[in-house]
N, C-alpha and C positions, 0 to 999 in steps of 0.2 A: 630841391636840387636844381645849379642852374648847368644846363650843358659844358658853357665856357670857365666852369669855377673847376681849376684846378683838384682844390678838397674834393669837393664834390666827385670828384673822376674816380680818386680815392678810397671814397667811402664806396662807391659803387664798384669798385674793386677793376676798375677798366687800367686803372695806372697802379702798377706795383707801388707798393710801402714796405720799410720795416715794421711792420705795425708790433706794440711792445703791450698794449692792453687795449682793449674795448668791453664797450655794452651796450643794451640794446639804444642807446641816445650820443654817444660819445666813441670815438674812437681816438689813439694815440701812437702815433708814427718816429722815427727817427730823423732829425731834416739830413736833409742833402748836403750841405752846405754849416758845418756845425760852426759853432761859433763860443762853444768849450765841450771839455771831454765826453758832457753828458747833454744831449742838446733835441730833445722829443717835442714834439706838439702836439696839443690835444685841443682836438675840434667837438662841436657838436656835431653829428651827423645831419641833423636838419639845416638848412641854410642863412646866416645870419652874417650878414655882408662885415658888421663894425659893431664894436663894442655902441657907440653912437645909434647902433639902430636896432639894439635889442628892447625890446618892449617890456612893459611888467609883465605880461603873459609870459616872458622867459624865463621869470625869475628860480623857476625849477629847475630847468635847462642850465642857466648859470651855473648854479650851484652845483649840478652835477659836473660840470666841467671841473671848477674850481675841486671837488672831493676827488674826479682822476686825477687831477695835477698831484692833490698829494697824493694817489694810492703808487702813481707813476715816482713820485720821488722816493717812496717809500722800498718801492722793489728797484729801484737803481741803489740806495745804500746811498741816498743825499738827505735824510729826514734829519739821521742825527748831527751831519755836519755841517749841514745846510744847505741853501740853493735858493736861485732867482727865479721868480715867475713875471714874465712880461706879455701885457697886451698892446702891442702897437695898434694905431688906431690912428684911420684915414693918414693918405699920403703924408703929410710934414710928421705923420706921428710913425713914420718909416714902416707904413704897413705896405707889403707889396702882393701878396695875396687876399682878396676882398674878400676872405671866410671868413670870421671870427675865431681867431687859435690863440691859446695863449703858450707861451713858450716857457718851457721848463730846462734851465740852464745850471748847469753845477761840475764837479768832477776836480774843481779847480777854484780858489780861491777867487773873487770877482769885486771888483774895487769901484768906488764912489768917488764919482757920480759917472753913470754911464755913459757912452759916445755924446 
């Protein structure tokens, strides 16, 4: 956990969330800021600045992210109709908090190729 990381405030419970599911390695909030109907992110609780800077020691850790994403699309009712998962990654890759989150987007038809 770094003091100045947002997530991090988060997970430490110092900054209120919607939080929609957690465990003991991951939790999963509602953004602020949606950007369609259904619009959560799921962090690792541990601190992992960038997709770019997860080690193979995460490769557990990944993976749990990646299984909340779908248990998270699963209890929103996007499994059967679908949804996007996106990891932005370092600045041009339009990440603006330096957690590792990946975003779970749906609720709403979502068209190609994105911004």
């Amino acid at each position: 956990m770094t003091d100045s990381c947002l997530f991090c405030s988060i997970v430490a419970r110092d900054i209120p969330a919607d939080i929609v599911y957690e465990t003991d390695a991951v939790i999963a909030f509602r953004d602020i800021g949606p950007q369609a109907p259904v619009h959560i992110l799921v962090i690792p609780k541990r601190h992992i600045p960038s997709l770019a800077q997860a080690a193979v020691e995460d490769a557990e850790l990944m993976g749990e992210v990646l299984l909340a994403v779908r248990e998270v699309a699963e209890r929103e009712g996007l499994a059967e109709v679908g949804f996007r998962t996106v990891l932005n990654t370092g600045d041009d890759g339009g990440q603006t908090v330096h957690h590792l989150h990946a975003h779970v987007l749906g609720g709403r038809g979502l068209g190609w190729p994105p911004g």
